[in-house]
VEXDREN-606033 format. One record per residue (C-alpha): residue in one letter; x, y, z. Coordinates in Angstrom, 3 decimals. Layout:
N
[node 'A', [X, Y, Z]] ...
END
This chain:
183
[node 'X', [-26.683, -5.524, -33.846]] [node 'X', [-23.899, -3.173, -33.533]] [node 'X', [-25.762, -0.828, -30.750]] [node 'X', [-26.772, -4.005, -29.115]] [node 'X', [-23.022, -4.881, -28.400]] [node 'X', [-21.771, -1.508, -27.883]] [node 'X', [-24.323, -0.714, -25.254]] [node 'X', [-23.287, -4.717, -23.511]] [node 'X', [-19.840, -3.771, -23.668]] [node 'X', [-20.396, 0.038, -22.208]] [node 'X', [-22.750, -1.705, -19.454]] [node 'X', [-20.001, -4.445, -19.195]] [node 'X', [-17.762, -1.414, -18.550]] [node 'X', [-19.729, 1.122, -16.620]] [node 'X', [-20.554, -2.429, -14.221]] [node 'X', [-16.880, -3.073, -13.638]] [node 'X', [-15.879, 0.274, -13.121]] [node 'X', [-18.196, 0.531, -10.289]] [node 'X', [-17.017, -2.831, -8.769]] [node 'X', [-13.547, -1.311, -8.734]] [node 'X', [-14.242, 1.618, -7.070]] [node 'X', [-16.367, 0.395, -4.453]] [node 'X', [-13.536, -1.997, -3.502]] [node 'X', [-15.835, -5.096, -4.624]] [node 'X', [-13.499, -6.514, -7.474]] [node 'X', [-9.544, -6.220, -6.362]] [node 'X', [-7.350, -6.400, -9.605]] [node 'X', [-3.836, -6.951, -8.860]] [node 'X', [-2.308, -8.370, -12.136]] [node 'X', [1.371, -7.477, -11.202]] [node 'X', [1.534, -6.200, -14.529]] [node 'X', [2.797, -3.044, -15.722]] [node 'X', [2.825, -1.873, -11.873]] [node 'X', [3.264, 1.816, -11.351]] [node 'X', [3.314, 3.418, -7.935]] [node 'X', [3.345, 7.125, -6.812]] [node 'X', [3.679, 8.957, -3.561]] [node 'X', [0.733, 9.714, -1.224]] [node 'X', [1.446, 13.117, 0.684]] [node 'X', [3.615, 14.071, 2.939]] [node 'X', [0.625, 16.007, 4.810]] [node 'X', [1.904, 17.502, 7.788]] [node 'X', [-0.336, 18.859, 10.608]] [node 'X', [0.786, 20.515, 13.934]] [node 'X', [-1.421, 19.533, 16.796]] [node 'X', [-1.816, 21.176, 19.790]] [node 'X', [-1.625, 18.290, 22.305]] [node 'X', [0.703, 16.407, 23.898]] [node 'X', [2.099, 13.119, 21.878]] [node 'X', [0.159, 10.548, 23.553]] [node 'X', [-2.934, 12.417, 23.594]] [node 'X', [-2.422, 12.324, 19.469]] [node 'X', [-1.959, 8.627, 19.412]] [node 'X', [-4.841, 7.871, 21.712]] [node 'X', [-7.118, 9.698, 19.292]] [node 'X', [-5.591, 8.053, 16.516]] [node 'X', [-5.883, 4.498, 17.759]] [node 'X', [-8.892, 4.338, 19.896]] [node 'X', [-11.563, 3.523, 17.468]] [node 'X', [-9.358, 0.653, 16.487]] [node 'X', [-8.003, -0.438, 19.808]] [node 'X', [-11.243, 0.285, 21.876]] [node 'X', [-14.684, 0.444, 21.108]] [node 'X', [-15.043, 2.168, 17.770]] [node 'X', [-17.377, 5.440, 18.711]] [node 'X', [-21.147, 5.634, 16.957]] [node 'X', [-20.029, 8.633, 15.024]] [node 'X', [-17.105, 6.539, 13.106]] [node 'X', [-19.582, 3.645, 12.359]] [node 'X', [-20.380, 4.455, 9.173]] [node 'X', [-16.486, 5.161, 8.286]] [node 'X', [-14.889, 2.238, 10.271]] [node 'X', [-15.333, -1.500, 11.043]] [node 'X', [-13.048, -3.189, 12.500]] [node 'X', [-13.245, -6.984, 11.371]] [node 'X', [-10.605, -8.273, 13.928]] [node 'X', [-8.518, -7.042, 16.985]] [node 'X', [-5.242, -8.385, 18.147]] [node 'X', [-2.890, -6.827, 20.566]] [node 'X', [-1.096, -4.054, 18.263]] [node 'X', [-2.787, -4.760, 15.037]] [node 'X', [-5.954, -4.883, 13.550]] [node 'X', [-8.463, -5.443, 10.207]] [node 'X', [-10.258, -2.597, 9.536]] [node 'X', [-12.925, -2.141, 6.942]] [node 'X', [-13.110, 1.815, 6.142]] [node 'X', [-15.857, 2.907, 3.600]] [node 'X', [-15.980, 6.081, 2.020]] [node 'X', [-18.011, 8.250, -0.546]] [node 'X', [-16.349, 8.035, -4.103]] [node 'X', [-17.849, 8.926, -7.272]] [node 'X', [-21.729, 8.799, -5.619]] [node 'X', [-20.857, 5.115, -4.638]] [node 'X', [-19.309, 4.063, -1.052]] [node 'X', [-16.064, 2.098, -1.451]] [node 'X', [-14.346, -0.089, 1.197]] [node 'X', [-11.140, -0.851, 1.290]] [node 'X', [-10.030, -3.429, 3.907]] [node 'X', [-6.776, -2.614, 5.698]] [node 'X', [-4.274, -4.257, 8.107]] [node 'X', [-3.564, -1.224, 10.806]] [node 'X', [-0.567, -1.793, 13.295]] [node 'X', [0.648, 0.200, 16.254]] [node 'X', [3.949, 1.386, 17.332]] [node 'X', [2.741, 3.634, 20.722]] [node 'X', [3.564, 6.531, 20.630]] [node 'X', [5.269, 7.210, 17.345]] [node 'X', [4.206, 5.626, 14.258]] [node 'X', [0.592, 3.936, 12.887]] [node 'X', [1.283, 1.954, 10.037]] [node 'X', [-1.947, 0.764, 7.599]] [node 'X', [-1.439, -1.677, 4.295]] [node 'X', [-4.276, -2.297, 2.307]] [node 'X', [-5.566, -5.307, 1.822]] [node 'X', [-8.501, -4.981, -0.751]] [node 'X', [-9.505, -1.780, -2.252]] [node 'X', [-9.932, -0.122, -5.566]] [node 'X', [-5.645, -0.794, -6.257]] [node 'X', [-3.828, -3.256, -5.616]] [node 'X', [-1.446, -2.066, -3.556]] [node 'X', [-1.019, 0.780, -0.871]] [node 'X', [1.078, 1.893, 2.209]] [node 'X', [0.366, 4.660, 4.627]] [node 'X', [2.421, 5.681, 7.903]] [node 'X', [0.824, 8.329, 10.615]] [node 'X', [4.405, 9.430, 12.115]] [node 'X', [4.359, 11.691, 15.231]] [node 'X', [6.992, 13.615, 16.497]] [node 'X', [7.185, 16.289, 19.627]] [node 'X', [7.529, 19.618, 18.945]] [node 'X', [7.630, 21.248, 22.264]] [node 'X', [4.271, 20.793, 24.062]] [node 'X', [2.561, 20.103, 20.886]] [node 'X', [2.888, 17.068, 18.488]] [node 'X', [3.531, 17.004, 14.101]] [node 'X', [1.726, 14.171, 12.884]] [node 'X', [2.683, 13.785, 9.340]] [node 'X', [1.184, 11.232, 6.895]] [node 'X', [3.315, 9.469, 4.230]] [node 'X', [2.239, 6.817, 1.424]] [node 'X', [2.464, 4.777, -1.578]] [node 'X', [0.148, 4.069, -3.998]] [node 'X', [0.325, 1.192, -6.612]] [node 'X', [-1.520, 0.436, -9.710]] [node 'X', [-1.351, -2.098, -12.410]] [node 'X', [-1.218, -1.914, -16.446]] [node 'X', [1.274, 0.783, -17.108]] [node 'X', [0.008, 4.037, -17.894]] [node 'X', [-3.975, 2.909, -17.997]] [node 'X', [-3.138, 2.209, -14.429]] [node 'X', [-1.158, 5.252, -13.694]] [node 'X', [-4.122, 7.294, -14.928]] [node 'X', [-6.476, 5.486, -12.432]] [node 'X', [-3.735, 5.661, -9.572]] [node 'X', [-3.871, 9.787, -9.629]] [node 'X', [-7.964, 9.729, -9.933]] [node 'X', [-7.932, 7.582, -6.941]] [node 'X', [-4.659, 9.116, -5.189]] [node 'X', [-6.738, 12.360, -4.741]] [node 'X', [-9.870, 10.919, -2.834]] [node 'X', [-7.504, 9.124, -1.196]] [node 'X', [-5.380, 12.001, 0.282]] [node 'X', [-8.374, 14.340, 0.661]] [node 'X', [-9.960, 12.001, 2.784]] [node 'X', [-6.924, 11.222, 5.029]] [node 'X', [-6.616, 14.831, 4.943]] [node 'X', [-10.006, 14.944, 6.812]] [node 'X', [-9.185, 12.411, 8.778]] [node 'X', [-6.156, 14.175, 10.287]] [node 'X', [-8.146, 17.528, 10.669]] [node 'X', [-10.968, 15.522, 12.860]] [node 'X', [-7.739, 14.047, 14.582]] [node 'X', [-6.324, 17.576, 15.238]] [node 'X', [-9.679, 19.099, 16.688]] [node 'X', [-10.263, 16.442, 18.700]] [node 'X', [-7.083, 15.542, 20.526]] [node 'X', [-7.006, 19.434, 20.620]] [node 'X', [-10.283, 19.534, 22.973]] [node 'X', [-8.753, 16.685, 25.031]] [node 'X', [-5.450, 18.492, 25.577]] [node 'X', [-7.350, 21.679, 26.700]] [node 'X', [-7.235, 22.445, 30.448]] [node 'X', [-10.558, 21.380, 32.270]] 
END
């Protein structure tokens, strides 16, 4: 009877873990909230402002490009903002997180999440010139409920979450990098 309900209550668990991290079941209990930082990353691109923020905002702005489809959906297009549905690998499952993404051309790309595997984060793409080239550096915040349970879950997801903005801003580098280069 006893291995009976501790394999329900490890199933129970191993189920609702997954839900979590796919972005499935959102738990925002304001309780206990702890938040942390998410970068600074800080990339110099060789291309001119504009060029930067083009590549940055064209998949949500335009037609999002067959390559990002299976990274990006965007569920609703207004003038400056949209709702974006990004899915990415995590822990052999794909999570989506669902985020509000806003535009201030040519300087600043602002994203809030709206469901994902925490209940709360920020992020800001800020460029700057630097001469003929552009710094695009990424700044967050990450918040998670139940004290330090919570915490602990914030830095497991905090690091999938940074790596894959990081990869996001190299893609972003290379390819407003090729656009910038003389024909």
């Amino acid at each position: 009877m006893r291995l009976r309900a501790l394999v329900g209550v490890t199933g129970f668990g191993i189920l609702l873990w997954a839900l979590v991290v796919r972005g499935s079941l959102a738990i925002d209990l304001g309780l206990g909230r702890r938040s942390r930082a998410l970068g600074p990353l800080t990339f110099r691109i060789d291309a001119p402002r504009q060029v930067v923020f083009d590549v940055v905002s064209e998949p949500y702005v335009g037609r999002t490009p067959r390559a990002l489809g299976a990274k990006l959906e965007v569920l609703e297009r207004g003038d400056d903002f949209v709702l974006a549905a990004h899915y990415t690998r995590a822990y052999g499952l794909t999570a989506t997180t669902v985020e509000t993404v806003r535009f201030e051309p040519p300087e600043r790309v602002h994203f809030r999440l709206v469901r994902g595997p925490v209940p709360h984060v920020e992020e800001t793409f800020e460029l700057r010139d630097v001469g003929d080239a552009t710094e695009l550096q990424y700044t967050g915040e990450l918040g998670t409920d139940l004290w330090a349970l919570g915490e602990l879950w914030g830095r497991a997801v905090a690091r999938t979450w940074e790596a894959t903005v990081a990869g996001s801003l190299e893609d972003i580098k290379i390819e407003a990098e090729r656009r910038a280069k003389p024909a």
